[in-house]
Every structure is written in structure tokens, then in C-alpha cells.
C-alpha positions as CSV (number, residue, x, y, z in Angstrom):
1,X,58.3,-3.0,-18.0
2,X,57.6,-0.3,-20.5
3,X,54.1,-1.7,-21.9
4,X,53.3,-1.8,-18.0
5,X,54.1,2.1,-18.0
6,X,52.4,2.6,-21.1
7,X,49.1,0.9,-19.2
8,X,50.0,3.3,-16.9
9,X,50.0,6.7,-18.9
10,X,47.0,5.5,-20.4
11,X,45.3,5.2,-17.0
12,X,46.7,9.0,-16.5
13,X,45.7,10.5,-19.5
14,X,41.7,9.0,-18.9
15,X,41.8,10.5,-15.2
16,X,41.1,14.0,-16.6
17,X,37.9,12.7,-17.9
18,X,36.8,10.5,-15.3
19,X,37.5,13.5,-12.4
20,X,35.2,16.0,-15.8
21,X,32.6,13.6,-15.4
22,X,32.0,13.3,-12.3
23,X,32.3,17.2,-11.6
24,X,29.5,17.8,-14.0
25,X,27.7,15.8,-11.4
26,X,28.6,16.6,-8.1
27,X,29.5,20.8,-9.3
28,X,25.5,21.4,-7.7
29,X,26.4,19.8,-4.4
30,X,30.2,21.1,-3.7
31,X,30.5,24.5,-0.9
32,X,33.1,27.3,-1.9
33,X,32.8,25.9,-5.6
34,X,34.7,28.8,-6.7
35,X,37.6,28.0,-4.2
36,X,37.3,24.2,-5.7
37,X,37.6,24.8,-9.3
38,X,40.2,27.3,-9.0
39,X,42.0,24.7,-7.2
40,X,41.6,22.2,-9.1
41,X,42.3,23.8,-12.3
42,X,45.4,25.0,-11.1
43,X,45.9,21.0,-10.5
44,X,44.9,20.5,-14.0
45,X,48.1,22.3,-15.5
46,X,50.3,20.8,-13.4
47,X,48.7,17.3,-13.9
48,X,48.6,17.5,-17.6
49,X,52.3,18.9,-18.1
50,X,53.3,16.2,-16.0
51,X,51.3,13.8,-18.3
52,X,52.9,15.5,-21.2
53,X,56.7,15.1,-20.1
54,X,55.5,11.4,-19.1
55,X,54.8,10.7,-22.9
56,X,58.1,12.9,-23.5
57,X,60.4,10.5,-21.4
58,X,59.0,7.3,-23.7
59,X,61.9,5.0,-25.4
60,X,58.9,5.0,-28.3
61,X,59.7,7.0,-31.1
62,X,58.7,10.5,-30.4
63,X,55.9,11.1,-32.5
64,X,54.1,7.9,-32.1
65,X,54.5,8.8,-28.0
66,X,53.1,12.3,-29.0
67,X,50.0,10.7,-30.7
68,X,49.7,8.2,-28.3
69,X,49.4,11.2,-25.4
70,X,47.2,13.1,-27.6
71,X,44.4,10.5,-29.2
72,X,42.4,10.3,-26.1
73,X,41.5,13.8,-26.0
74,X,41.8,14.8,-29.3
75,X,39.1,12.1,-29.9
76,X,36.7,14.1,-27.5
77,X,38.0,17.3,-28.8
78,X,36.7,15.7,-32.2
79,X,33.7,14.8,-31.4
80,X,33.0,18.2,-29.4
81,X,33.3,20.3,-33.0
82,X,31.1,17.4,-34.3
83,X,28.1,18.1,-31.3
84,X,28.4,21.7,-31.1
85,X,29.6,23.0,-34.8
86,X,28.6,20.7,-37.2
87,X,25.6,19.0,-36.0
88,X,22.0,21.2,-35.4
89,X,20.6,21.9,-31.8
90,X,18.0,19.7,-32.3
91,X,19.7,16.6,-33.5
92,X,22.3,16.8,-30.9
93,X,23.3,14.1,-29.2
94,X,23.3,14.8,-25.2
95,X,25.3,11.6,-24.2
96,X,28.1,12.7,-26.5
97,X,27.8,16.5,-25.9
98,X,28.5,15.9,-22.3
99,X,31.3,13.4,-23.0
100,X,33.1,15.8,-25.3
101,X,33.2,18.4,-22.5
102,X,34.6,16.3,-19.7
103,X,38.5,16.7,-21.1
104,X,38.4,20.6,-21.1
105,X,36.4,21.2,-18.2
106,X,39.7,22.2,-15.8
107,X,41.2,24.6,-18.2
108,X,37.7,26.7,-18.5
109,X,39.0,29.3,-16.1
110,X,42.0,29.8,-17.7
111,X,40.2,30.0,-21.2
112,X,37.4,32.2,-20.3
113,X,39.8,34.7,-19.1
114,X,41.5,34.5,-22.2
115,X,38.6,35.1,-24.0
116,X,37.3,37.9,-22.1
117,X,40.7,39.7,-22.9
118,X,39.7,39.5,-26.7
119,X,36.0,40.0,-26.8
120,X,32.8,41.2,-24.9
121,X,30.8,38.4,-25.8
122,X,31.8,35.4,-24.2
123,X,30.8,32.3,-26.3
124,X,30.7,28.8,-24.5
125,X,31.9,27.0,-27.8
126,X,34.8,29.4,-28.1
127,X,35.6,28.7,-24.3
128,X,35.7,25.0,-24.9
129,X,37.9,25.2,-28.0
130,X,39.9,27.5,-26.0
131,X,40.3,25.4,-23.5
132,X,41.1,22.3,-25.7
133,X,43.7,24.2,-27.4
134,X,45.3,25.3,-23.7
135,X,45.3,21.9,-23.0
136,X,47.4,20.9,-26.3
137,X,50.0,23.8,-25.2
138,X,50.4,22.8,-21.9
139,X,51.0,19.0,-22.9
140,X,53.0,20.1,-25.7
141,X,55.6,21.9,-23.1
142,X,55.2,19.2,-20.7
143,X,56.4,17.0,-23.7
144,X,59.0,18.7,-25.1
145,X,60.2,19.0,-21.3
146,X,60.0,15.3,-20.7
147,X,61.8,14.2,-24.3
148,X,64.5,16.9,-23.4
149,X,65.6,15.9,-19.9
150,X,65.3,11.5,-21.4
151,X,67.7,12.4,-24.0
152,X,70.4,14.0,-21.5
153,X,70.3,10.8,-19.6
């Protein structure tokens, strides 16, 4: 039963890209897009804490269930700094560049505002790693939520 639930989780913790990609794609066509994203966003956080406190209430040992809720996106986190810091315009890859943005995409609202508080310029790459590092906070809490509440049962 519990390799079926990790299936499971793993299923969860893709969805967040799958829904990213396909926004980037259908963002053009959707009416009150500002409505949308807010809404969805605010989905996002929920979502993703639930995701974290899912990975929290594993019988695994509590790091490996950490890492395990974390590789996915930390691999597209990964390969965002690799696209956008470390590699030159022109010998981006696109495939990839649009791949590594698909995780973060729902917390860009929240990060933008947060960068706005702390600058005038706002920086797309700074928005992204923002976002990314929301994204680890908010699992991190949903964790640490999850692993509390499994070990008072």
C-alpha cells in the first residue's frame, strides 16, 4: 500500500508541471487571465503545502521523504540556473528553457510582488528564482506540518 501512495505523490508532485506547461500554451487564449492566474496561484499554495505535508506524513525516513518531494523540481530548478545563468543567450536551449519554467510559474505573482518590495527593476530571472525559492518554503511548512501531525498519531 505505501509504494502505491508513493506512485501516487509522485503523480502529485508532476501535476504542477503538467498544469505550467500547458498554461504557457493556452495563457494567449484564456478571458479574465488576471482573474485566472490569481486564482490559480492561490491554488498553487494550497496544492503544494498539501503536497509537502503528504511527503511529511511518509513512514520513509524523513529526509529521504524530503528529497523524494523535492528532486522533481529542484531538477527543473537546476536546470533553470543552468539555461538562464550559466549558459549564453545564444546557445540556449528553448526546449529546456521552457521546461525549467513550468514548476515556478504559479508562484510568479507572489514573487514578483516580493520583488517589487525590494527593487525598481524587476528582473524575470530574479522572479523565477524567487519563485522557486517560495515554492521550497511553502513545501517546507507543508512538510514539517504533515511529519508533525504522523508522529502524534
Amino acid at each position: 500500500m505505501e509504494i502505491l501512495k508513493n506512485n501516487r505523490l509522485i503523480i502529485l508532485q508532476l501535476l504542477p508541471f503538467i498544469l505550467g506547461l500547458l498554461l504557457n500554451y493556452i495563457v494567449v487564449y484564456l478571458p479574465f487571465y488576471v482573474f485566472i492566474i490569481w486564482l490559480l496561484s492561490i491554488g498553487f499554495v494550497l496544492y503544494w503545502f498539501w503536497v509537502g505535508k503528504q511527503f511529511g506524513q511518509l513512514s520513509l525516513n524523513k529526509l529521504l521523504s524530503f528529497c523524494l518531494g523535492n528532486i522533481l523540481w529542484a531538477i527543473s530548478f537546476v536546470l533553470f540556473i543552468w539555461q538562464f545563468l550559466l549558459v549564453d543567450d545564444s546557445k540556449r536551449n528553448m526546449f529546456l528553457a521552457i521546461v525549467s519554467q513550468c514548476y515556478g510559474q504559479f508562484t510568479v505573482l507572489f514573487s514578483t510582488k516580493i520583488v517589487m518590495a525590494y527593487g525598481e527593476v524587476i528582473d524575470s530571472n530574479q522572479v523565477l528564482i524567487t519563485s522557486y525559492i517560495l515554492m521550497f518554503f511553502i513545501y517546507v511548512i507543508g512538510f514539517i506540518y504533515g511529519a508533525v501531525r504522523a508522529n502524534k498519531t
